[in-house]
C-alpha positions, 0 to 999 in steps of 0.5 A: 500500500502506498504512503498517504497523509505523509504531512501528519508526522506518522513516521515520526513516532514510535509505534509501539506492540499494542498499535498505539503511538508513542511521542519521540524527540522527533515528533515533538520537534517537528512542530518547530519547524511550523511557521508559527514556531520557525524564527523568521527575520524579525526575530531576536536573539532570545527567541532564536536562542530558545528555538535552537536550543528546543531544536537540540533537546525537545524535552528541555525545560523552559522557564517563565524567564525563558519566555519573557525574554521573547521580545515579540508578544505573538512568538512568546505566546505560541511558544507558552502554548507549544511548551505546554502541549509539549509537556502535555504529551510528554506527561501522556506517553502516547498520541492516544492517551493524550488525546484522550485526556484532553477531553477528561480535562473538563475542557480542552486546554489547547487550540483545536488546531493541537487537537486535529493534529492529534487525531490526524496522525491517530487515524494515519496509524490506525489505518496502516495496512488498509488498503480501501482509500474510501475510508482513508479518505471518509477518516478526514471527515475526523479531523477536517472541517468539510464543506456539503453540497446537496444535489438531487438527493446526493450529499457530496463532502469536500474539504472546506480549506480546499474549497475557499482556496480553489474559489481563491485562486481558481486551483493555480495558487499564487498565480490564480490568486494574482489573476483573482486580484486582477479581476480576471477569473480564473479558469474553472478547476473541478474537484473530483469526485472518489469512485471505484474507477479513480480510487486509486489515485487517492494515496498520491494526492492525499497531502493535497485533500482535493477529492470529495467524498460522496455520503450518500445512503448505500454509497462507499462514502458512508460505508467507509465512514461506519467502518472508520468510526467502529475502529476509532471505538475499538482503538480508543475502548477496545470495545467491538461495535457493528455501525451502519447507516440507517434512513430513520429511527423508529424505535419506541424503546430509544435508549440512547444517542449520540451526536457525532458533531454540536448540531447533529447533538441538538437535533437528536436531543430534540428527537429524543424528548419530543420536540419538534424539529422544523423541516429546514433543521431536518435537512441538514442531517445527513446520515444517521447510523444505528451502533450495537455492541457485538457483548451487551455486557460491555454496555450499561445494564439499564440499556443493555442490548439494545442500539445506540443511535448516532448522527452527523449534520451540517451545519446552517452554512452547509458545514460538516465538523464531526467531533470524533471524541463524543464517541469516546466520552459519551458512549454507555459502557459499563465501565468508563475507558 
């Protein structure tokens, strides 16, 4: 199989027996190298004395002192932000444990950049040895904000940063951004669309998140993505769940759910205790999924055996921003992982 998501620093850690992810020097060091952390002509002596010294030994301790000695506001601040995620992972051990624990923290304490991140080069792991792109590509919809569109019935996904640069620049960067300025638009560049005939070409251009994803019902899309979400349970709780995508749920004895992002959560709790949802909030969502535990036993007893229902929606500028760890903190298990 070929390499894909090579900018997620997956080569980077150490993977370890049981499939989880150690933090090394080298992980922790590549976020050096970011334009944010990268000293650049302005910067002074302090600063470039810290990142050198960070570049040599990742794991150093830097001090308040250290700190305010950067003369630059912003670069002082996103080394205070760096030093503590640094520590955070550090204290954690592995990408899984530390992602994890940020929402057992009573809040996330980082930026949600850190935490897409995390989740990114978590999923790069988890796939190692897939050979379906469908599903590398549906495990973006996990870390990447998608932009939906909703045409006769067929709900198409692409990523939403891609899509404002394309609309920028016409797909010719610098250079289409340039001919925008002008006021000259832009020859008109289509992103593709995955099918079984141009699969394949996904692991070569996956840096470039310029495939869309069609989440249609019945389709590869949405198949892909229940087989993505039942591994991030058993990855994370070691719990085996079966999930498929349904059209409705009709059900008297509704025992639980799950939102798998803030709107898809507010419309599901309306559901459940009764309120109405209006038609316009019903469009935006765009699949709903039934979740069984292959062992009841490993469910809470009051809702033993039967199904947990989840669904994804859009949001009202037709965005899709899944919350992939609303799996892990909100589903019934017997004992909390």
């Amino acid at each position: 199989m070929p390499d894909f998501w090579r900018a997620s620093g997956y080569d980077l850690l150490d993977r370890r027996e049981d499939g989880t992810l150690g933090i090394t020097d080298a992980f922790i060091a590549a976020y050096l190298a970011r334009p944010e952390m990268a000293p650049v002509a302005e910067s002074c002596a302090a600063e470039r004395a810290l990142h050198g010294a960070l570049l040599a030994e990742p794991r150093r301790m830097v001090t308040p002192v250290n700190l305010v000695a950067i003369r630059d506001r912003d670069a002082r601040e996103n080394y205070g932000v760096f030093v503590r995620f640094r520590d955070w992972l550090v204290k954690h051990e592995t990408a899984e444990r530390a992602y994890h624990a940020l929402f057992q923290a009573g809040g996330v304490p980082f930026p949600p950049l850190f935490v897409d991140q995390l989740a990114a080069v978590i999923l790069r792991g988890m796939l190692e040895g897939v050979e379906d792109p469908f599903r590398a590509r549906a495990a973006e919809l996990l870390y990447r904000t998608q932009k939906v569109t909703i045409e006769d019935g067929v709900i198409l996904a692409a990523d939403e940063e891609t899509v404002a640069m394309y609309a920028k620049t016409g797909g010719l960067g610098s250079l289409g951004r340039l001919v925008v300025e002008a006021g000259t638009r832009p020859r008109s560049v289509e992103l593709d669309v995955l099918t079984a005939e141009n699969a394949a070409g996904y692991w070569a251009r996956s840096d470039r998140l310029d495939t869309v994803l069609d989440l249609s019902f019945a389709r590869a899309g949405i198949d892909a993505l229940s087989r993505v979400l039942e591994a991030w349970v058993r990855h994370f709780l070691g719990a085996e769940v079966s999930i498929q995508p349904v059209q409705q749920i009709r059900d008297e004895r509704w025992a639980w759910h799950v939102g798998l992002d803030a709107e898809a959560t507010a419309i599901l709790n309306d559901m459940y205790n009764g309120t109405a949802v209006d038609e316009a909030r019903m469009y935006r969502v765009l699949s709903l999924f039934r979740l069984e535990f292959r062992d009841p036993a490993a469910m809470l007893a009051r809702v033993a055996g039967r199904p947990v229902y989840l669904a994804m929606a859009m949001d009202g500028e037709q965005r899709l921003r899944l919350k992939p760890q609303n799996l892990l903190v909100n589903l019934p298990l017997a004992v909390p992982a």
